[in-house]
N, C-alpha and C positions, 0 to 999 in steps of 0.2 A: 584605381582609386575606390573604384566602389567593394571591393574585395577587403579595404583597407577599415574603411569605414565600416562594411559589415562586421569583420572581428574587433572592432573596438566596440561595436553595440553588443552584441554576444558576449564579449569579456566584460564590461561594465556592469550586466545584467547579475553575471555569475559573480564577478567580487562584490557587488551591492546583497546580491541576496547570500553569500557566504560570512561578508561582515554583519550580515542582519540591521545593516544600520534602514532597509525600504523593505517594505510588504511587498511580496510578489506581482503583487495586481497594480500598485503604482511601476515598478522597474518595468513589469511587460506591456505598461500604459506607455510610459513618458519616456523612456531612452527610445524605444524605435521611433517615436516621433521626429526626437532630437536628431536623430541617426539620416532618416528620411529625407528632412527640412536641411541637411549636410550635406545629405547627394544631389541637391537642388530642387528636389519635388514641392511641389508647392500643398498647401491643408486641402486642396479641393482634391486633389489628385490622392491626394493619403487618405481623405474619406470613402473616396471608393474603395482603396484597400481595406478599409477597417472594413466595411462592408462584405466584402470577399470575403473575409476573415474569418466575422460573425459570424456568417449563412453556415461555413464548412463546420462551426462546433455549437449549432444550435439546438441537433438532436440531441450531441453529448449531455447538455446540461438540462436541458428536458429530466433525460434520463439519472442523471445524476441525481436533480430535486427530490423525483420521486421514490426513485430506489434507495437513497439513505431514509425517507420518513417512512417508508412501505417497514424496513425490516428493524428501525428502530421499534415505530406500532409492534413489531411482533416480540421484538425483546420487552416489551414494557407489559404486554399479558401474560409473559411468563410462558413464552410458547418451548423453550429451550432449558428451562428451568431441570422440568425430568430426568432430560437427559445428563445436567451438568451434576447434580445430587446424586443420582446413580451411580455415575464414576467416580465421582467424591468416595460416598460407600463403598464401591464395590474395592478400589485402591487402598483405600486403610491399610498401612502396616507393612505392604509389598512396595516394597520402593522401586523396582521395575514398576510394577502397573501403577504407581503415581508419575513416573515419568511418562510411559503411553499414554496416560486419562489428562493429562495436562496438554499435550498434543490437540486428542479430540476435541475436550473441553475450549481452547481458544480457537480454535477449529470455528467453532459451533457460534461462541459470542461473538467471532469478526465476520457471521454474515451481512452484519449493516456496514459493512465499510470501514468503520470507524474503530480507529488503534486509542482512542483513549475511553471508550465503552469497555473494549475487549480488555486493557487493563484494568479499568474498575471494577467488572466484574470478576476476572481472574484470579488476580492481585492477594484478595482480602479473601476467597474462599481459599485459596491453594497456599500462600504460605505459612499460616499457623499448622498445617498438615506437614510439610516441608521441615517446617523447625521441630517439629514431634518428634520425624523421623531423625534428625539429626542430617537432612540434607542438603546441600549448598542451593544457599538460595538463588545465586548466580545463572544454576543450570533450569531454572524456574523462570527467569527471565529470557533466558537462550531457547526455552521451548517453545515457550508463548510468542515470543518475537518470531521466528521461524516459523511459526502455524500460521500468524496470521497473515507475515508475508506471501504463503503460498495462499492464504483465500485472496489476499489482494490479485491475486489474477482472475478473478470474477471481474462481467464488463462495468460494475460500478464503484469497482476497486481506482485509486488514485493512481496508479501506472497507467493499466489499460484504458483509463480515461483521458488521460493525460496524451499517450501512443494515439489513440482515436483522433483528436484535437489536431494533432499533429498531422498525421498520415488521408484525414478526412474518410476514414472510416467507418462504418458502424460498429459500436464498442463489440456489441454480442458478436457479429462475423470475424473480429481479431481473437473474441474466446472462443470462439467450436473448437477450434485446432486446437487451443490450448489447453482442452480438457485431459488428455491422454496425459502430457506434460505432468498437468495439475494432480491428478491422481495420481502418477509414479512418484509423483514427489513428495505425496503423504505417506505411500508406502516406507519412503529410504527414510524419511522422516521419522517414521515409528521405528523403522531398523536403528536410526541412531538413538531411541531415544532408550531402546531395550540396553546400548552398547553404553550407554550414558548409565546409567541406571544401573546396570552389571558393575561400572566403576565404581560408580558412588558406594556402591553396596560393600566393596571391597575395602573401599578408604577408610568407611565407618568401622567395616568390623576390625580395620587395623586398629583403629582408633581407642577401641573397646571400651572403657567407662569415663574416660575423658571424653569431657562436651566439644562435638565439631567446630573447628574453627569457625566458617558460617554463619552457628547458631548463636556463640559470643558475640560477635559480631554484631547479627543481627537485633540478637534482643536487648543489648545495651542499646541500641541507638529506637528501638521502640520504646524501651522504658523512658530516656530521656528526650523522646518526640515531643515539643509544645504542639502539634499542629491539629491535635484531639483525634477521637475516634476514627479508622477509616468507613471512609463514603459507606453507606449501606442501601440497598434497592426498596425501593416503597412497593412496599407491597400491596397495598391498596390497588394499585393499580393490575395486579395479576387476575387475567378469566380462566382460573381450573377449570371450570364447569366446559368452557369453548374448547380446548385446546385441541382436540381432534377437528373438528372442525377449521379450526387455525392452523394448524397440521396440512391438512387438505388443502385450504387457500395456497401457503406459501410453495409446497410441491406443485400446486397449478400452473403457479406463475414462473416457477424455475422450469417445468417442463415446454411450457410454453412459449419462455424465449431460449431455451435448446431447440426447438423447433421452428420459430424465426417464419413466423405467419405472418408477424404482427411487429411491427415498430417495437424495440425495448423500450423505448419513456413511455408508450401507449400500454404496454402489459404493466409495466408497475402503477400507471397511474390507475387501471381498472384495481388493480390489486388494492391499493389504497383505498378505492372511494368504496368497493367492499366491506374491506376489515376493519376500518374505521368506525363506522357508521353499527357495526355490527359487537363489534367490543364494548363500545363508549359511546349509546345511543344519545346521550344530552349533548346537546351540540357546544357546551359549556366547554365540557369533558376532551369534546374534540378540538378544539382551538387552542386547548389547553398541552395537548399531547404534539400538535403539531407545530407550535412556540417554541417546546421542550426542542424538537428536533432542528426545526431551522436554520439555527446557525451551523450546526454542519452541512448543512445540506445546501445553505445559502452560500458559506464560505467556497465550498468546493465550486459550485456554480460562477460565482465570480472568479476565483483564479483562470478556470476552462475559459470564460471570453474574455479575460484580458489577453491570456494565450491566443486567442484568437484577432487581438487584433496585431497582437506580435508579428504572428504567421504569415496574416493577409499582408502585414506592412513590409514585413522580409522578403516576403516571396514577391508580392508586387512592383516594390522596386528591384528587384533585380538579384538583389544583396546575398541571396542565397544561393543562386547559379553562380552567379560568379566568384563566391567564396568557395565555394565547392572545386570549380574549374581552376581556379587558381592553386589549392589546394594540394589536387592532382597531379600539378607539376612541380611541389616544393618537395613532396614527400618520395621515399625510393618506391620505384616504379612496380618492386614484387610486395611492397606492402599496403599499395592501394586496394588491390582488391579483398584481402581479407579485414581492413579496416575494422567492420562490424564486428570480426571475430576478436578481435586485439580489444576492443570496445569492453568487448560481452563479458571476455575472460576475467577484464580490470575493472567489472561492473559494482566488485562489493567496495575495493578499496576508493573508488572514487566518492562512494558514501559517505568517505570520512573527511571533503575536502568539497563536495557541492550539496547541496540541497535536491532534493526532488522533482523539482523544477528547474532547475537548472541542468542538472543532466537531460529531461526530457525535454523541455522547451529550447535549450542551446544548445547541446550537443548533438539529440541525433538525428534534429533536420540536417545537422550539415553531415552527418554519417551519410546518412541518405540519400541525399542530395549525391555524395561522391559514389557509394558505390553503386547505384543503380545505371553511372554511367559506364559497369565492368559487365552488365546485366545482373546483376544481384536483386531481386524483386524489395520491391519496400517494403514489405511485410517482413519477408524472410529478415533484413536487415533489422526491423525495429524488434521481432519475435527475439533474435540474437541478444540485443543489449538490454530487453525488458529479464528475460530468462537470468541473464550472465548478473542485472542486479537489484531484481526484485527481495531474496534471499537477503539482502544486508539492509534492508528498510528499516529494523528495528532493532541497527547496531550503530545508528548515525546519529551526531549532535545537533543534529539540523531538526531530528522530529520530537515536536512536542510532547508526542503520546509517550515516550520512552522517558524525557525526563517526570511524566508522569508517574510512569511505572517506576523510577528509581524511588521516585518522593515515596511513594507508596508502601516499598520494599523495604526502602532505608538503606538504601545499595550505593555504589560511587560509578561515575558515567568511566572514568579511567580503567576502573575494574571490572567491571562488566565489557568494556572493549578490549580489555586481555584475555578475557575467558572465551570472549563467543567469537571473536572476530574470525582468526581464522578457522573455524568449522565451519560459520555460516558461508567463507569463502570458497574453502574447500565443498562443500557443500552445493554449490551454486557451478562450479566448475562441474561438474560429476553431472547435475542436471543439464548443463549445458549438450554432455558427452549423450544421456538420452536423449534431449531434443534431435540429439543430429540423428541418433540411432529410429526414432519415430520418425525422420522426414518431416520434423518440423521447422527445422531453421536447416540452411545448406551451407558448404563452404567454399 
């Protein structure tokens, strides 16, 4: 019964947050309660779970706070700015090297976390370059969504926060390992983006003085945009004069929690109360900068403890062992234990049918939950299904920041899931095939 109960709380969660009809932080509030108060538990009883809950993703969200306002503060001085104009210049005309510099370039603006920054500033610099070239702006959007899924495996990325919450780990000790990962995966990244970019180069010159399909495309539906101008960056707020010095700061604090001395929510907060103070000395200025950021930084926080009182409520009563054990015996016997791999492999197309929270909040406690009792470490488990569908983050209907970048583009969500889907699939499988060759996830 209580096996029973717990899949109809986990399946409720995920068609509530699939239909979109409840915010995540209400379904991960009030179905486990519901679910709870079913298996007989009484509110005194569920209060200690939430409590349990809370404690295991308090650091998370510590760290979350400060880590979206520390690296938003650094995009708002223009500490990144150099490098993205650079590549702009130095790409002109070579449509390979606009495909690589578009890579780096969202690269670079999805250090704060946040996929609807990294399209705003993307977006509006990189596709008038795009439509010059006569390039499909489709592989514009598959580049950027790609980059910045792989920053999101930073520990203040939404997965690896998310996995943290879940697994009660420290975000930075689930990233060390995943650094190797992370950097081969910008490599294959730039490999595809030269093999991308080689095609395109091809198509156009078949193309020869006919306008790119794309570009038609594209610029009729900018000419006839009522939605005005796109967003552009205040500049007022840029410190040229600091930048080396801000330079300085944010390499301190990256090197510093690779180094793992010090608490992550305690390095980004020192980092903060730094560069803040030292960029925008009126304290006007600073209340003003840290307004701006908040609701991302608050949003993400509240999702992490609502997940937390999911977790504590799941696990406390019971609902998770025994979903898991019961599990065990429905499913055939030789595909228990690779479970997580089966997971990992079907991690992009699941994107197109959960939310982000739903696969990490639903699915792979209970992953976990089963095969750790084959010996399969939790890590190794969650490393598998973060790896297998990080990569398809910003191929999904479920993320806002992508119907942003469509808005932006003047693209269709249908055709852009034609174009990118399977690469970013294939793509993700291939990374998975490293993981397992670094000894980062086993099977």
């Amino acid at each position: 019964m209580l096996s029973i109960i717990g899949f109809l709380t986990i399946l409720t969660i995920v068609l509530l947050l699939i239909s979109g009809r409840i915010t995540p932080i209400m379904g991960l509030v009030l179905v486990p309660i519901g679910g709870a108060l079913l298996a007989g538990f009484g509110m005194e009883e569920i209060g200690v779970f939430f409590n349990e809950g809370i404690d295991s993703v308090f650091s998370v969200v510590i760290m979350f706070i400060f880590a979206i306002l520390f690296f938003g503060i650094m995009q708002d001085t223009g500490l990144f700015d150099p490098l993205i104009n650079k590549m702009i210049a130095v790409s002109k005309g070579n449509i390979v090297a606009v495909a690589v510099g578009t890579v780096v370039i969202a690269a670079v603006t999805h250090l704060d976390g946040s996929g609807a920054s990294t399209f705003l500033i993307t977006i509006p610099a990189l596709l008038p370059l795009y439509l010059r070239l006569r390039m499909n702006p489709y592989m514009l959007l598959l580049l950027v969504g790609m980059s910045a899924s792989i920053m999101n495996m930073v520990p203040w990325g939404g997965p690896i926060g998310r996995t943290s919450a879940v697994l009660g780990v420290d975000p930075t000790e689930l990233w060390r390992p995943l650094i190797p990962v992370q950097l081969s995966a910008f490599v294959l990244l730039i490999a595809l983006a030269v093999f991308l970019g080689l095609m395109e180069k091809r198509k156009i010159a078949r193309a020869g003085e006919e306008r790119h399909e794309a570009d038609l495309e594209v610029a009729a539906t900018l000419e006839t945009a009522d939605d005005g101008p796109l967003p552009k960056k205040d500049d007022s707020l840029a410190r040229p004069k600091l930048i080396w010095l801000n330079l300085l700061i944010a390499l301190s604090v990256i090197a510093v929690l690779v180094w793992g001395i010090i608490p992550s929510g305690f390095v980004f907060m020192i980092g903060l109360s730094v560069a803040l103070p030292l960029n925008y000395p009126k304290v006007k200025d600073q209340m003003d900068r840290i307004k701006t950021h908040a609701p991302n930084a608050l949003t993400m926080a509240a999702i992490i403890l609502a997940a937390g009182s999911f977790l504590g409520i799941m696990d406390g009563t019971g609902m998770l062992d025994s979903l898991a054990a019961d599990l065990v015996t429905i499913l055939p016997a030789f595909v228990v234990p690779y479970l997580h791999v089966i997971m990992g492999v079907f991690g992009v197309p699941f994107d197109l049918i959960l939310s982000t929270d739903a696969y990490y909040f639903a699915m792979l406690p209970v992953v976990e939950q089963v095969v750790t009792a084959y010996g399969v470490s939790s890590v190794t488990a969650a490393y598998t299904m973060v790896i297998g569908n990080i990569i398809g983050t910003f191929v999904s209907p479920f993320s806002p920041a992508l119907w942003l970048a469509l808005g932006l583009a003047g693209l269709e969500m249908g055709r852009h899931i034609r174009y990118s889907f399977f690469w970013m699939w294939g793509f993700s499988i291939v990374l998975l095939f490293i993981a397992f060759l670094l000894g980062v996830i086993s099977i």
